[in-house]
Structures are given as C-alpha cells and as structure tokens.
PATORFI-133512 format. One line per 10 residues: number of its first residue (from 0); their letters; for each residue x, y, z of N, C-alpha, C. Coordinates in pm, whole numbers, plus 50000, padded with zeros to 5 digits. Layout:
N
NUM	a	X:Y:Z:X:Y:Z:X:Y:Z | ...
This chain:
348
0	xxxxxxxxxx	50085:49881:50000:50000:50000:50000:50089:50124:50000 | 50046:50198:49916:50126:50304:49877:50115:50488:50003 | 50179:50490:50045:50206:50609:50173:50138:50699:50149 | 50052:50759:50251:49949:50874:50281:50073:50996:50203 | 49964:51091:50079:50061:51171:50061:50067:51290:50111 | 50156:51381:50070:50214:51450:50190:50099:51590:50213 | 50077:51584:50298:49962:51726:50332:50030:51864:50268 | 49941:51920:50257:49968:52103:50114:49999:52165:50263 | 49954:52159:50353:50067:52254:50467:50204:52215:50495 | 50220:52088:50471:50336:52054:50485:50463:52063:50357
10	xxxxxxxxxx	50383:52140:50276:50480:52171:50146:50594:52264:50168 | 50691:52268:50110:50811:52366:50106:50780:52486:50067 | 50788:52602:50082:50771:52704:50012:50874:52728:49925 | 50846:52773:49798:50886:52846:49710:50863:52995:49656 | 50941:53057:49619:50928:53196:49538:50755:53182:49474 | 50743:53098:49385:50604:53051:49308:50510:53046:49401 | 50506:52940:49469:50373:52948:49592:50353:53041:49650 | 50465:53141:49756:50458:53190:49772:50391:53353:49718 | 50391:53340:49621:50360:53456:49531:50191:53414:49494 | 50168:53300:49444:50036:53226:49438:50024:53276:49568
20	xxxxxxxxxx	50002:53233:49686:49918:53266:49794:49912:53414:49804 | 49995:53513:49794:49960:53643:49819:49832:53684:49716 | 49886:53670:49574:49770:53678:49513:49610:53606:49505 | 49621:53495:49598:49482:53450:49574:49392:53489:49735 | 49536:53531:49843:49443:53594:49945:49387:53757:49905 | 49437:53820:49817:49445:53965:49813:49275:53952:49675 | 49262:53880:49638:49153:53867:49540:49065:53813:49661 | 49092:53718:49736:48973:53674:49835:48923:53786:49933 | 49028:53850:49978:48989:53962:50050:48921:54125:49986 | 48963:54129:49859:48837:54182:49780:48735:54148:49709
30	xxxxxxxxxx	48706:54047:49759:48565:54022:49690:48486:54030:49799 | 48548:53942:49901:48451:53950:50098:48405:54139:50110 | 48519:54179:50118:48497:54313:50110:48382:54376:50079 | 48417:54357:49883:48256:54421:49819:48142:54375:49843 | 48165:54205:49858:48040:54156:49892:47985:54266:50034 | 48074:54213:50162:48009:54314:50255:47979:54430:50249 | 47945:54518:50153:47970:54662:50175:47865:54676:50047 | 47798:54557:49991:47714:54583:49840:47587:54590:49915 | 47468:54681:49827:47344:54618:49865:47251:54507:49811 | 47370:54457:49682:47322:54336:49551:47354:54222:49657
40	xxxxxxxxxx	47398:54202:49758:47473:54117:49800:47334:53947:49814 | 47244:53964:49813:47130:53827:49799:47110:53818:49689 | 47138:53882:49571:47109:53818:49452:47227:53788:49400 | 47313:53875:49465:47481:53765:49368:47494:53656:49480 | 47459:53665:49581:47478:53528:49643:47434:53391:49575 | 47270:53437:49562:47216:53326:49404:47248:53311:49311 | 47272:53457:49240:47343:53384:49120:47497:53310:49101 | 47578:53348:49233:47686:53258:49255:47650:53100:49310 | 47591:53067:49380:47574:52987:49440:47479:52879:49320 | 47401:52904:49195:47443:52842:49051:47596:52806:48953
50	xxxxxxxxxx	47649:52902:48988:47803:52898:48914:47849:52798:49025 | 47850:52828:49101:47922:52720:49226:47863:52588:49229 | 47723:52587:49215:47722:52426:49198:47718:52351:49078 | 47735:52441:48935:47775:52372:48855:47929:52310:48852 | 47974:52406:48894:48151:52373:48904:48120:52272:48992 | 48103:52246:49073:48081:52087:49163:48043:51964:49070 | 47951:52022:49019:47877:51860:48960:48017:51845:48806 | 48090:51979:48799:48182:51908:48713:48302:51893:48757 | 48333:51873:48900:48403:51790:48942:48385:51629:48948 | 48267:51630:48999:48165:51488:49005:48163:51426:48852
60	xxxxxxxxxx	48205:51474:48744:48179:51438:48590:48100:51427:48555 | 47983:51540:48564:47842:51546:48524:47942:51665:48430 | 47835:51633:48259:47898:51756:48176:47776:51846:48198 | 47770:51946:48303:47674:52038:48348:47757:52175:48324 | 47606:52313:48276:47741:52379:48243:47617:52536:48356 | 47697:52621:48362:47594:52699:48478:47451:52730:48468 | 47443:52752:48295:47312:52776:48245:47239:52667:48285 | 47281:52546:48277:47193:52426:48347:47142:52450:48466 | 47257:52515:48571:47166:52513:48692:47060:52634:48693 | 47063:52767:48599:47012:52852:48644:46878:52854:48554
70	xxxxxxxxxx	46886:52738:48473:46763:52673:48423:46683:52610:48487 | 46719:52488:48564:46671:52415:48642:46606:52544:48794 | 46676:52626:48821:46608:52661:48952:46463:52753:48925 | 46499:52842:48742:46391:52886:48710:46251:52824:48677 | 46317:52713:48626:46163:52626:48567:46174:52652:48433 | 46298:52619:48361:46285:52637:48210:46364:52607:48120 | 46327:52585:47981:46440:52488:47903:46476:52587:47765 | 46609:52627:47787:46639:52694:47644:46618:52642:47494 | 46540:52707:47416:46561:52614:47270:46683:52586:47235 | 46707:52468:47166:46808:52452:47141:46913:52365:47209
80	xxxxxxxxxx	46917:52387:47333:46958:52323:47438:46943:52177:47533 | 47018:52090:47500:46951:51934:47545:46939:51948:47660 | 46827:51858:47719:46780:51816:47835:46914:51740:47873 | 46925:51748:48029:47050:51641:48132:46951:51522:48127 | 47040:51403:48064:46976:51303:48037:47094:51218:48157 | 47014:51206:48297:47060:51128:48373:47038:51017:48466 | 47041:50947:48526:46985:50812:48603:46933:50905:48796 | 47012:50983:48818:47020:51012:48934:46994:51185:48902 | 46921:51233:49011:46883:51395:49004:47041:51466:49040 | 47088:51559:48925:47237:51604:48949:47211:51722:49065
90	xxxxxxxxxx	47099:51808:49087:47036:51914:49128:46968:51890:49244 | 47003:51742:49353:46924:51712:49434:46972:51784:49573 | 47097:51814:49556:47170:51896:49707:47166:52058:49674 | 47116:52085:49554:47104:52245:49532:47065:52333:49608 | 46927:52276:49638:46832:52345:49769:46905:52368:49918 | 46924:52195:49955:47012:52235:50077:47150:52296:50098 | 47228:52313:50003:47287:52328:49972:47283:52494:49997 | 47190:52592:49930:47183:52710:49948:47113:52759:50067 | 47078:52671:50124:46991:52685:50280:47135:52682:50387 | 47236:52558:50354:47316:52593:50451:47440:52746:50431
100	xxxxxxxxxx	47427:52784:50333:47497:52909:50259:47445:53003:50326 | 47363:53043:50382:47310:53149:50442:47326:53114:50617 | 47367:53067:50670:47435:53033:50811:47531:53162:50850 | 47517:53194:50930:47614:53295:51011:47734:53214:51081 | 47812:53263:51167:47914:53255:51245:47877:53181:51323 | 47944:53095:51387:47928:53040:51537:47987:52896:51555 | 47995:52850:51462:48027:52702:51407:48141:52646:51391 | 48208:52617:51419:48371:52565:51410:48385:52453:51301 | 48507:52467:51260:48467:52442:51092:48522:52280:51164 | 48528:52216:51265:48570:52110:51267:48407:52052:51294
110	xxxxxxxxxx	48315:52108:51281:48180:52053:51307:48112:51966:51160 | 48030:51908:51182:48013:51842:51060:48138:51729:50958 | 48250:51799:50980:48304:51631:50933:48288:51494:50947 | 48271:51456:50810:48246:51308:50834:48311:51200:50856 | 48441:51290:50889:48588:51151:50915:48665:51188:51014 | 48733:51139:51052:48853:51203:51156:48954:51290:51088 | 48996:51391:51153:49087:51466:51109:49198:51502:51221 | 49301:51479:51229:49415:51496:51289:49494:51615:51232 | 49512:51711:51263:49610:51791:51214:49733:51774:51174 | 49773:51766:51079:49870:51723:51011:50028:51776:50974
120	xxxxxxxxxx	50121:51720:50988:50258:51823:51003:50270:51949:50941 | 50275:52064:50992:50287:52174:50951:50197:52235:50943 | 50046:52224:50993:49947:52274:51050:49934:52404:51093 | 50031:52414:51242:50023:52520:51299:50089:52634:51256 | 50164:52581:51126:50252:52719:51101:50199:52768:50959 | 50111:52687:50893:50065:52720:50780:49982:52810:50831 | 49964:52888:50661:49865:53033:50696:49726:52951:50686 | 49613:53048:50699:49480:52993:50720:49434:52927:50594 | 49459:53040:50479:49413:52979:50335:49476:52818:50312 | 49592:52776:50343:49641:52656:50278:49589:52572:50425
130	xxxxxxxxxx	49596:52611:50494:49513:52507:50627:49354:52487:50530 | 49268:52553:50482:49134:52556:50410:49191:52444:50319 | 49298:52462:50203:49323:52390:50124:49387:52252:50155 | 49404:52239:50308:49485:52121:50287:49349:52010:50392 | 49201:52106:50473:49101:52002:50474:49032:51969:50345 | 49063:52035:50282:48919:51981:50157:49065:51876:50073 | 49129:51917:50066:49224:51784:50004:49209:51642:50091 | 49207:51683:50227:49233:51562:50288:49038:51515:50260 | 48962:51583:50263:48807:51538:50273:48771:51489:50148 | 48807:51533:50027:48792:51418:49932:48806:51335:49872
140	xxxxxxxxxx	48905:51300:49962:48960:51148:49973:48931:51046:50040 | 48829:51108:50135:48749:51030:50236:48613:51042:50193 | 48574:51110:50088:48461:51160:50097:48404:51137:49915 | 48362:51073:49886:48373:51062:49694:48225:51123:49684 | 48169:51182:49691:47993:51256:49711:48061:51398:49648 | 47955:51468:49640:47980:51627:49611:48005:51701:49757 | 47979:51669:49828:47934:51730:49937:48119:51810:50028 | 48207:51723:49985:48306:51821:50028:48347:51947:49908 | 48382:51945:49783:48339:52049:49680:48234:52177:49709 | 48155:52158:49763:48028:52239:49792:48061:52288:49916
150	xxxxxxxxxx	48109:52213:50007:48206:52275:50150:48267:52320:50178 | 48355:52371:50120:48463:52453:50101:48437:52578:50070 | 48336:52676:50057:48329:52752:50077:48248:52812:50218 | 48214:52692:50274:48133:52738:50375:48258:52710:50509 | 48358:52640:50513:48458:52564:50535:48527:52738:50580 | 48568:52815:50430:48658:52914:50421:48568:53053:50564 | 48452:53006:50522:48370:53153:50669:48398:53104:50764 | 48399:52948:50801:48422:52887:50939:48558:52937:50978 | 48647:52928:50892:48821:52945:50920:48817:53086:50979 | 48690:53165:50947:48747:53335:50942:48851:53443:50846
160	xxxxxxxxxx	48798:53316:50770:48884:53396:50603:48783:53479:50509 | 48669:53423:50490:48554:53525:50469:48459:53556:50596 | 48361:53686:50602:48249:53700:50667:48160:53605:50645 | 48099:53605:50518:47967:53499:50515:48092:53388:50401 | 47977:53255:50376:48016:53167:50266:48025:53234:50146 | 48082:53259:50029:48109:53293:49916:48037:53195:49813 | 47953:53128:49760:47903:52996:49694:48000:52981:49609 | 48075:53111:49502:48142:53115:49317:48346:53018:49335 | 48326:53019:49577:48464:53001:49525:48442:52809:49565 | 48378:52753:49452:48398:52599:49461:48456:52542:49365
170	xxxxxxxxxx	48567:52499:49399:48740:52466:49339:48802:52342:49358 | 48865:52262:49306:48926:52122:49377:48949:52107:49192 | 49035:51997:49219:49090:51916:49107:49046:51789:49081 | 49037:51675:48994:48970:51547:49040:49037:51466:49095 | 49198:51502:49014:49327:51414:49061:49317:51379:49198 | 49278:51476:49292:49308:51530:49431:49230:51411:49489 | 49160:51274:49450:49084:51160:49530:49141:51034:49521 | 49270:51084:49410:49338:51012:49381:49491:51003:49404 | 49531:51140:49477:49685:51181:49483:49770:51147:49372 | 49764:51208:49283:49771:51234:49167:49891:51339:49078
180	xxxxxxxxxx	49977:51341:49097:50064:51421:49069:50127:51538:49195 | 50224:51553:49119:50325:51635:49277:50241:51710:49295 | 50217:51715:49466:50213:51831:49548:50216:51971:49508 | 50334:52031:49524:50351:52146:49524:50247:52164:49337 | 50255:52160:49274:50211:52195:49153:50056:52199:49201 | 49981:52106:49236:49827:52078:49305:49800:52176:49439 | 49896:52251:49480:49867:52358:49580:49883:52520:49454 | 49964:52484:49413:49954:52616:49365:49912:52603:49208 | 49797:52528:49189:49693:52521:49092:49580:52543:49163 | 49569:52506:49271:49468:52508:49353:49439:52686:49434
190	xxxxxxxxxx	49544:52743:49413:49525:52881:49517:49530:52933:49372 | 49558:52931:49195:49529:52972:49075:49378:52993:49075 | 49320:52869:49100:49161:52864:49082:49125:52953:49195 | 49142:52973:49301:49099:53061:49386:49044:53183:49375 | 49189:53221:49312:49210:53354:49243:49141:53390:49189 | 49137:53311:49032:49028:53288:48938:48883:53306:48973 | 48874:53222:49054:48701:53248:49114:48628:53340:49188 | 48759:53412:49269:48735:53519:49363:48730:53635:49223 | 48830:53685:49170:48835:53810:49042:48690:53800:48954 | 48636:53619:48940:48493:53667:48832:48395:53659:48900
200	xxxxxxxxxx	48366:53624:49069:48295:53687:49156:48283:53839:49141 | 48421:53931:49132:48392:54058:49134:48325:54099:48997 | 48374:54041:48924:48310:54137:48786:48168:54067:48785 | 48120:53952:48807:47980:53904:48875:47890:54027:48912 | 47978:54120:49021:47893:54189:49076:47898:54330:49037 | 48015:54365:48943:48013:54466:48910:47847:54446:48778 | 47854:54362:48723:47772:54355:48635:47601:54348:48673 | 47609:54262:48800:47507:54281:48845:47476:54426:48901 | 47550:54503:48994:47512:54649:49017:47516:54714:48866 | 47546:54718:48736:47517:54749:48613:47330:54731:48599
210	xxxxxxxxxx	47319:54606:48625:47208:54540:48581:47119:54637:48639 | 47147:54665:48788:47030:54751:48885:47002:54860:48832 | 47107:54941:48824:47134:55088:48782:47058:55111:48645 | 47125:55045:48554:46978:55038:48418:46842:55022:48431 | 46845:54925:48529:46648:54877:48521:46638:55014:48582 | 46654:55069:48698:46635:55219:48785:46592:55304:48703 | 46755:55298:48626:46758:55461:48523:46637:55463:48398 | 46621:55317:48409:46534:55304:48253:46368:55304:48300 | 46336:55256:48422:46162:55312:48471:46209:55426:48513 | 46290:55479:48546:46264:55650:48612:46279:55759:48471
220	xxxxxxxxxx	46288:55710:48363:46258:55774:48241:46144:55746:48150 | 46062:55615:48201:45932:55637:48161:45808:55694:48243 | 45750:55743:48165:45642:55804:48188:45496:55723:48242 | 45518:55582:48212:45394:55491:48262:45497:55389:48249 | 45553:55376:48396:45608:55252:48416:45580:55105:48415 | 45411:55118:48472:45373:54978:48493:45410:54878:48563 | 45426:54770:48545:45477:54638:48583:45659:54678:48590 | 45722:54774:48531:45829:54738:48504:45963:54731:48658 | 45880:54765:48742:45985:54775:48875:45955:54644:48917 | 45765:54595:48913:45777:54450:48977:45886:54371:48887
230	xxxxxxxxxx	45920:54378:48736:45962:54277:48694:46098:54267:48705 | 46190:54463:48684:46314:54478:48761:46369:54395:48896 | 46254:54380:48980:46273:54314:49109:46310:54170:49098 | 46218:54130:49027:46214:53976:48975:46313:53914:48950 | 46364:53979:48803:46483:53904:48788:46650:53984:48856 | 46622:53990:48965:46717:53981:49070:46749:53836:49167 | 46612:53749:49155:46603:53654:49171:46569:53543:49051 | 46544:53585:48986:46446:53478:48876:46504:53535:48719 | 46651:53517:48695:46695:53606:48567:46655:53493:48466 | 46581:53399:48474:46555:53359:48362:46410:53383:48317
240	xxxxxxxxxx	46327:53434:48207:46255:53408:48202:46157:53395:48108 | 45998:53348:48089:45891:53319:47962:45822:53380:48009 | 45713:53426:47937:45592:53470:47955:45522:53397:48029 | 45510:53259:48005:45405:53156:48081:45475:53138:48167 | 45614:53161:48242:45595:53163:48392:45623:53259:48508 | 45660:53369:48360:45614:53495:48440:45490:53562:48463 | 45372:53540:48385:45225:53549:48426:45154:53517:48526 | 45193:53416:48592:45140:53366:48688:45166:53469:48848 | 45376:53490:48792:45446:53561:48923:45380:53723:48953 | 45315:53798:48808:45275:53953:48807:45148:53913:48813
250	xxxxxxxxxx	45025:53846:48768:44896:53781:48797:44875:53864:48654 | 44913:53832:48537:44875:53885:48430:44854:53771:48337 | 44859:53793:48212:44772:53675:48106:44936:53644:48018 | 44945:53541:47940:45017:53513:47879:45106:53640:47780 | 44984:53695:47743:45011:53759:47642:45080:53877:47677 | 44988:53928:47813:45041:54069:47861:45176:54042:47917 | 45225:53943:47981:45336:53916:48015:45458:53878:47904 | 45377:53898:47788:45493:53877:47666:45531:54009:47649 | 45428:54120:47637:45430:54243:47606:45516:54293:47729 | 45476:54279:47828:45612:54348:47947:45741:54311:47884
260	xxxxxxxxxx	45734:54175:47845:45941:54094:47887:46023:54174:47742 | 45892:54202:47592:45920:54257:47521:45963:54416:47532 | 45925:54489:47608:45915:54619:47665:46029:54615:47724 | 46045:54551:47834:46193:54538:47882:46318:54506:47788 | 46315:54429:47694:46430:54387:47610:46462:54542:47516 | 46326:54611:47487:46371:54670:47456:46426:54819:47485 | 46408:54837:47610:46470:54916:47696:46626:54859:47800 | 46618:54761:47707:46802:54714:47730:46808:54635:47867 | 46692:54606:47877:46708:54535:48060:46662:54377:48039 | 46636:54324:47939:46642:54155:47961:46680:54156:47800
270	xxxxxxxxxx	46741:54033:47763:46806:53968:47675:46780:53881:47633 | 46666:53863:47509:46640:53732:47456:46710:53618:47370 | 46664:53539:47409:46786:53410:47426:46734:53294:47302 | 46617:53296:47271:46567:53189:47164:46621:53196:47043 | 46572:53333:46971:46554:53353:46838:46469:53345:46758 | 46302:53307:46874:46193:53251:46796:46083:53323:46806 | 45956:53317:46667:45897:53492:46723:45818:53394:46857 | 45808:53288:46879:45647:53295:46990:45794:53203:47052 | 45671:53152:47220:45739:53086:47300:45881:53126:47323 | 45938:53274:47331:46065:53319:47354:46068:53293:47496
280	xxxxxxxxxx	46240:53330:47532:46287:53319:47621:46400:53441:47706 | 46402:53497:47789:46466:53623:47821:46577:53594:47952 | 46663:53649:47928:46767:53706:48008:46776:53782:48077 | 46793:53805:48234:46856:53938:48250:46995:53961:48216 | 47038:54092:48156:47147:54128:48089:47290:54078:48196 | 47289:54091:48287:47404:54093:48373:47442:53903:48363 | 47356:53889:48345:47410:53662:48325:47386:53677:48214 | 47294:53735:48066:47335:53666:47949:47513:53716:47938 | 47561:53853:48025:47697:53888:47972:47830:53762:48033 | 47774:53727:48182:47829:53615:48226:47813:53478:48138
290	xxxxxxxxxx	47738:53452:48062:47752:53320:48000:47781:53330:47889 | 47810:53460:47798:47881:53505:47684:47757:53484:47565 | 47638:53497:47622:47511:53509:47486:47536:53677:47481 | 47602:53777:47535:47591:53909:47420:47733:53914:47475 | 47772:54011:47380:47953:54074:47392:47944:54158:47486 | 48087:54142:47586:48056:54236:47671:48095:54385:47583 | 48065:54516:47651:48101:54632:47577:48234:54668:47606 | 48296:54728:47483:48456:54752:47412:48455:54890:47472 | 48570:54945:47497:48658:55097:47542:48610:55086:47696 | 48647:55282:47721:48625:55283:47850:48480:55281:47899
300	xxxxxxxxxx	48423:55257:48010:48265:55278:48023:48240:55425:48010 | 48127:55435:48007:48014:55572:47958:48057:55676:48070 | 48072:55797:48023:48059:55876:48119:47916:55894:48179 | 47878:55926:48280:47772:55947:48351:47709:56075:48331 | 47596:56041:48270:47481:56140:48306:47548:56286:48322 | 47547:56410:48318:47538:56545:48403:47419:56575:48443 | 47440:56635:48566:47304:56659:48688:47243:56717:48580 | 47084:56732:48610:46981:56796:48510:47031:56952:48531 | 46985:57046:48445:46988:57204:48405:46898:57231:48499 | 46773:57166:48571:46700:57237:48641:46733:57202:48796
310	xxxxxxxxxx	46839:57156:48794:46886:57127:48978:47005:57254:48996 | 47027:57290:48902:47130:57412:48948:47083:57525:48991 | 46948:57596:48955:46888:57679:49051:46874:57639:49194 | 46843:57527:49224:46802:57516:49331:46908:57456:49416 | 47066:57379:49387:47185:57395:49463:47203:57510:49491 | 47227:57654:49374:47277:57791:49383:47160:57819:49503 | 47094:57793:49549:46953:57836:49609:46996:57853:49732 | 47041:57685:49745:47101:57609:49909:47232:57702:49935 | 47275:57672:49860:47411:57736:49910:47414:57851:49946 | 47327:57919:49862:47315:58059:49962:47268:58096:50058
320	xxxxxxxxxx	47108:58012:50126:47096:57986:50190:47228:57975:50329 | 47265:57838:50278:47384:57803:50379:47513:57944:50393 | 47509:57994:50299:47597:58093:50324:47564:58246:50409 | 47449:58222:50411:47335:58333:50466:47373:58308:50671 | 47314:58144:50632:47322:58099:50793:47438:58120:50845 | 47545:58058:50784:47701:58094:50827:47768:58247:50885 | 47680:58278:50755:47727:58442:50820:47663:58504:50958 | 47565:58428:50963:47478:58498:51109:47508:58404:51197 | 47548:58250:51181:47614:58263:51333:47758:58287:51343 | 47836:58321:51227:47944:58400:51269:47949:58578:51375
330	xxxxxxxxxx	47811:58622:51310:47820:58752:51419:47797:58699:51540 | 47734:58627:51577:47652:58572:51682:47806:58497:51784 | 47852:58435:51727:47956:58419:51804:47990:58233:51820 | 47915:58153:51723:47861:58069:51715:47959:57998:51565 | 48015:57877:51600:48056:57819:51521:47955:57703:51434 | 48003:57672:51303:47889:57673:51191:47903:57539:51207 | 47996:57452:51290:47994:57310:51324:47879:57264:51436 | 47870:57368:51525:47723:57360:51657:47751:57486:51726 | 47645:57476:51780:47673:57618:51868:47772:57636:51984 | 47796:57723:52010:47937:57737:52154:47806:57697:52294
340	xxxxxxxx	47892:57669:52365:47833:57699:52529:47802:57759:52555 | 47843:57917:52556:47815:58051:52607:47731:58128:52514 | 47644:58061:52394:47558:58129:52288:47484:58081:52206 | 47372:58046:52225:47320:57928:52149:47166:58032:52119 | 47140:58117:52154:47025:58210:52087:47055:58260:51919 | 46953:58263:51884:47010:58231:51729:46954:58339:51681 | 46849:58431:51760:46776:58594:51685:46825:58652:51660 | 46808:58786:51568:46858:58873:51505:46910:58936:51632
C-alpha cells in the first residue's frame, strides 16, 4: 500500500507558491469586502451559488454547464439546448445546499466532518488559506459525494477567512481523490483557481450592480412605468425568464406578460435568448453577459449622466441659503459646526 501523501501545509515554500498565495488571498479579501459593503449582495449570492454548483457537479463528471443550473432553479428549458439526460437527480443537494449558505458565524469548521481529522505536520505554522486547502484535500479522499466540493466555501467563513460563505469560490481538482501528481504543483493550481474564482465573483457583481442601475435609470425615464419595477425586482432573483411563467408571478395573462418581457428587452434590461417569434425566452442582461450570449462592451465605460439644468437653481439656492446661515452665526459668536456653550440664541 502506497504512503498517505504529503499534506499542502506541509509543502516547502517556494518563490512561486509563495507569490500564488499572496495573490489569491488579496483577490479573496476583495471580493469579501465588496460583497460586505454591496446592497446586491442576495442576489449575487444566488446567482453565485448556481456557478458554484455547477463547478461541483463538474468535478463529480456530470457535463453540466451553469446555464443548466440557472435553468433548472427557474423552471425552464432553452431552445436549442439538450435536456441532462441522467439516472440520478444532478440538482438534488442544490436546495440544501443554498439553505446551509446562508448560516452565520458560530460554528467551528471542525463541526460536521464526516471523518477524523488529525492535524497534520505543519498545521500550525501554515497560513489559514492553505490550512482551508489542505482540509478539503484531505476530505475528498474520504469523501467521493459532492458534498466536500460544495464545503469549502462554507469551510473558508468557518476558518474566518471570509464573513459569510462565498458559493462562486467551489474549486478542487479530480486528481486530488486520487493523489495524483506532485504536490507542490496541486497547491499552487489550487490557490490559481481561487484567484480565478474570487476576480469573476467581482466582475459578477460589478455587472450585476450594472444590471440595477439600468432597470432604475430606465423606469425612472418612463412616463407609465407599469409592471416594470415588479419585473426589475424579479429578475434579481428569477433572471431567467417566459411569459408563461412569468404570468402567473405579476397575475397577468400570457400575452400581457409577453408584452412586458418585450418592453423590457427593449429598453436594454432583459436579453432574449431563443431567436423565435412565439414561446421566447429572456435574460437578464448581467448573466446573458456572464455566459457570453451578448459581447461584453469595448473601450472605456460611459461617462455618467450630468446633473439635470434644472437642479442648478436650486443647489445655487442652498448654498446661499447656507451661506446666509454661516454668516449669522458667525456675528453671533457661534461656530457653523454647533453652537458654543456661552451662545446658542440664534435671533437677530
């Protein structure tokens, strides 16, 4: 029987790894970041937490690709596109799966393992990220299910390397159940993908705050909005969608719900995906740009808007105002940050 191989904390450092780990903590720690500090942060959680479990099931060697999962959670089948023709449901841990993703703090990531784990030479001196990388190496080798793949990001909040679970960073190699080629190369392929997953998390969300800002800018320039904020809302959760099963979600008729998704496409906020005049199918723009059905846009982005012509009367307004007040509690004796102690009457 061939010798337990050697644990990724217990690797040598090199110039290379070393340089791999700075870069794949400095991408992990900006994405935790934006995530914390976004207000998109529940709908890129969903729409990551699709990208994340497709990358699982193609660890598992299901040829699943993300659009599959974000088909399956909508209730809908692209033309064109084959049905997963499989013996076993690939989509059966999806649900729980995103139920345990939403867990807070409190939990010690040694909870829930399904094997023994001994800490392993060089443990205590490894940094946190390759301690993350060297349980999910050792867990799927004990573990042949999806279920350590899918753990590892919930694994990385337990460590105190992210705030919440991240779903987009689910990563592993297949070799890795098999010990499978040197070490050092399988650690620092492994903190590559990291990287990788953490950087298109961010543009994930840059695209999704794109997505918001258009639907916003584009009902606050019509004149009879309608349905169009319920449906803006919608596909924040539900970016896939038909008429027949969006009718049911606004309580409208087939038809009228064709006429909204059409209205929207053409105010640049969903993306149709068929090519067919009836029974179409729509996008929201921010995932057809993630799955590469439209080009993303070439040069620098758009300059923004200038404030309207009719808000400058009424800044010049304020400010004088404010410059009015300033001056009177300067006679007064009264600083324009709060009033002093000794003067807080404010009359002429």
């Amino acid at each position: 029987m061939s010798p337990p191989p050697l644990p990724l904390c217990a690797l040598a450092w090199t110039p290379d790894l070393a340089a791999a780990l700075a870069k794949a903590s400095a991408a992990l720690g900006r994405l935790d970041a934006r995530i914390c500090a976004s207000s998109w942060a529940p709908a890129w959680r969903l729409r990551a937490s699709w990208a994340g479990y497709a990358a699982a099931l193609r660890l598992q060697a299901f040829a699943v690709d993300e659009i599959d999962s974000i088909l399956h959670a909508c209730g809908l089948q692209l033309a064109g596109r084959p049905r997963l023709e499989t013996a076993a449901d690939p989509f059966a841990a999806l649900t729980p799966w995103q139920a345990r993703l939403s867990e807070k703090g409190g939990r010690h990531w040694r909870e829930d393992l399904p094997f023994t784990f001994d800490p392993p030479q060089g443990w205590a001196e490894a940094p946190a990220l390759v301690r993350a990388l060297t349980l999910l190496d050792a867990w799927v080798r004990n573990d042949k299910t999806i279920a350590p793949w899918l753990t590892f990001p919930v694994m990385l909040a337990r460590m105190g390397l992210t705030n919440r679970p991240l779903p987009c960073l689910v990563l592993g190699d297949p070799g890795q159940r098999f010990a499978l080629g040197p070490r050092p190369a399988l650690l620092k392929r492994l903190l590559k993908q990291l990287r990788r997953a953490a950087d298109e998390g961010l543009v994930r969300l840059d695209r999704l705050e794109d997505h918001a800002r258009r639907t916003a800018a584009a009902i606050a320039r019509e004149r009879r909005p309608g349905l169009l904020a319920d449906l803006g809302r919608l596909t924040l959760a539900q970016p896939c969608l038909a008429a027949r099963t969006l009718a049911p979600l606004l309580g409208l008729t087939i038809s009228g719900a064709g006429k909204l998704l059409e209205r929207a496409t053409r105010l640049g906020l969903l993306v149709e995906t068929s090519g067919r005049a009836t029974w179409r199918s729509y996008l929201a723009r921010d995932v057809a740009l993630t799955l590469g059905l439209i080009a993303p846009p070439l040069g620098r982005p758009a300059i923004s808007a200038p404030p309207s012509p009719a808000l400058a009367p009424v800044l010049a307004a304020f400010d004088a105002e404010m410059a009015a007040l300033d001056a009177r509690l300067a006679r007064l004796g009264v600083s324009s940050e709060g009033p002093s102690s000794e003067d807080t009457d404010l009359s002429p």
